[in-house]
C-alpha positions, 0 to 999 in steps of 0.5 A: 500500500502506497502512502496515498493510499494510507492518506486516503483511507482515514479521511473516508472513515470519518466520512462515513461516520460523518454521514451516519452521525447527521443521520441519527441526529437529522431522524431524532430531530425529524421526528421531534421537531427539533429542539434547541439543546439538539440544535446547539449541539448538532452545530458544536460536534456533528459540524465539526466531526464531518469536515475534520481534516478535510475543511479549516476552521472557516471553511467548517463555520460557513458550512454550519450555517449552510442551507439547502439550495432547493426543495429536497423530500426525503423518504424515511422508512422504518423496517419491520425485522419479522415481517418479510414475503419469506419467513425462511429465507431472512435475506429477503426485504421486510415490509416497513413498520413506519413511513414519512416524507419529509420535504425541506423547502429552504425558500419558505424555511420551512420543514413538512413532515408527512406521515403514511400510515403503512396500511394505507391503500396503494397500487404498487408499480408492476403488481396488479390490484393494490396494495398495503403501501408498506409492502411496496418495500418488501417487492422492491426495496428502496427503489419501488418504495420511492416509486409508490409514494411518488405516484401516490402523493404525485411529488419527486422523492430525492433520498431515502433514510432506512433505519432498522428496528434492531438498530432503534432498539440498540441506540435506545439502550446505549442513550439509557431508555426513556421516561414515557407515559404509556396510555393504555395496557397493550398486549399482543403477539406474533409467533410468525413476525418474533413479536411480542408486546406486553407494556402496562398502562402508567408512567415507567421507563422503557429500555430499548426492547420496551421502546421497540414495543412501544412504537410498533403496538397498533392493536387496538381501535387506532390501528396504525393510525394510533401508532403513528401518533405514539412513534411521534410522542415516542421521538419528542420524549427521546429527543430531550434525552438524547441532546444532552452533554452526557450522551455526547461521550457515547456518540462512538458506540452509538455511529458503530451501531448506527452502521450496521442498522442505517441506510441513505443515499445522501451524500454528507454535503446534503445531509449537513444542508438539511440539518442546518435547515432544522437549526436555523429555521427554528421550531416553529418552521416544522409541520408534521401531518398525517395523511388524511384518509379513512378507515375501510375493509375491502375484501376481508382486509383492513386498509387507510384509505385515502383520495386524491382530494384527501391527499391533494388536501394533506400536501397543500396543508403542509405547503409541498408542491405536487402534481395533479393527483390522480386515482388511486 
């Protein structure tokens, strides 16, 4: 190996681990519409960690306050470890227990978080009939995922963020567990998908097992209407634990991790961008609604059913530009 080589070969580990790091903080902090201890700290360490010798110190500060030139939507899907089209053969994708877009739009500085209940009524490109859109992933990874919800919403997905529920899990357990009041007893299990999920009513602390469960429940009157809305309060509750100075000294275990269970296509520069647009547009930039739709059971089969006019509504409410939408 040649002394370029040897140069070479540091710089793109802290990349990697640049790109991982923006990642975890740019999910928690979606999905807790920021907060401002998160956003200090993204701009004191994660700024710094990503351009370490590779920028100086003034180049490093301009790019901490660098925005996003243009509109990106980012698709992030949570995967679900049990649910597959072949319980045998553990290569094959999962379905996703979680579903958002989430649209940067630096112009009107504002950040748009859609959520997709993973029921919700689909034709998925290159099956006939519909769908559950949450096994759009399951036939075609990433890319038949893009094209589901693109053709669903009728707007351009730029990148896509994976996370995998062990990988939740694990950070869950490195940051301590988190305080969260559950609100009911929830108790079901799955012997197919390795599920069980067993939390009483109260205020307690969740590890990261617990948290798992927490989010994934969805049998009851809500459905997955309902886990949407605790995966929400969930992310709010973590993210007042997770920015803090103490969790700092776990950021090395917390990227190991995060590099075994995390997936995007984003390159550093965008996802620096996009999470300067969380800190710098501040709070009360965020908006974060669910699709509209309604409860239906078509053929034995319950889905969230929703119409051009319902999503048409739900874009124009967030303020994310989009074609006419057709039928679904």
């Amino acid at each position: 190996m040649d002394d370029n080589e040897n140069k070479t070969k540091p710089k793109a580990r802290r990349l990697r681990k640049g790109r991982v790091l923006l990642l975890i903080l740019a999910v928690v902090a979606i999905f807790c519409t920021g907060t401002v201890a998160g956003m200090a700290l993204y701009d004191q360490f994660f700024v710094r960690q990503a351009v370490n010798g590779q920028k100086d110190e003034d180049e490093a500060s301009k790019i901490a306050n660098e925005t996003l030139d243009r509109r990106i939507n980012v698709l992030l899907l949570g995967k679900d470890d049990g649910d597959s089209e072949d319980m045998n053969n553990p290569d094959v994708p999962k379905r996703t227990d979680s579903m958002m877009v989430v649209s940067f739009d630096p112009d009107k500085k504002q950040v748009s978080i859609l959520g997709l209940p993973r029921d919700t009524r689909v034709t998925i490109p290159g099956r006939r009939g519909h769908d559950k859109i949450n096994a759009a992933y399951a036939y075609g990874g990433t890319k038949k995922a893009i094209q589901t919800v693109s053709n669903l919403l009728q707007i351009p997905i730029h990148h896509y963020m994976v996370v995998d529920w062990q990988g939740f899990i694990k950070i869950v357990d490195i940051l301590g567990g988190v305080d969260l009041f559950v609100e009911n007893d929830m108790d079901y299990e799955d012997p197919y998908a390795d599920l069980k999920i067993h939390l009483k009513k109260g205020y307690q602390h969740l590890d990261g097992q617990k948290s798992g469960e927490y989010v994934r429940f969805r049998h009851d009157e809500m459905g997955d209407i309902g886990r949407v809305e605790r995966q929400q309060k969930f992310m709010k509750a973590l993210a007042s634990q997770f920015f803090t100075v103490s969790n700092v000294v776990k950021l090395p275990l917390i990227i190991k991790t995060a590099l075994d269970y995390m997936d995007t296509d984003m390159d550093i520069m965008t996802m620096i961008r996009a999470g300067n647009c969380l800190r710098i547009f501040g709070d009360n930039s965020i908006k974060s609604v669910m699709l509209y739709g309604d409860f239906r059971t078509i053929d034995g089969l319950s889905y969230w059913v929703t119409t051009p006019a319902q999503v048409e509504k739900t874009l124009n409410e967030l303020g994310i530009p989009h074609k006419p939408v057709k039928r679904i």
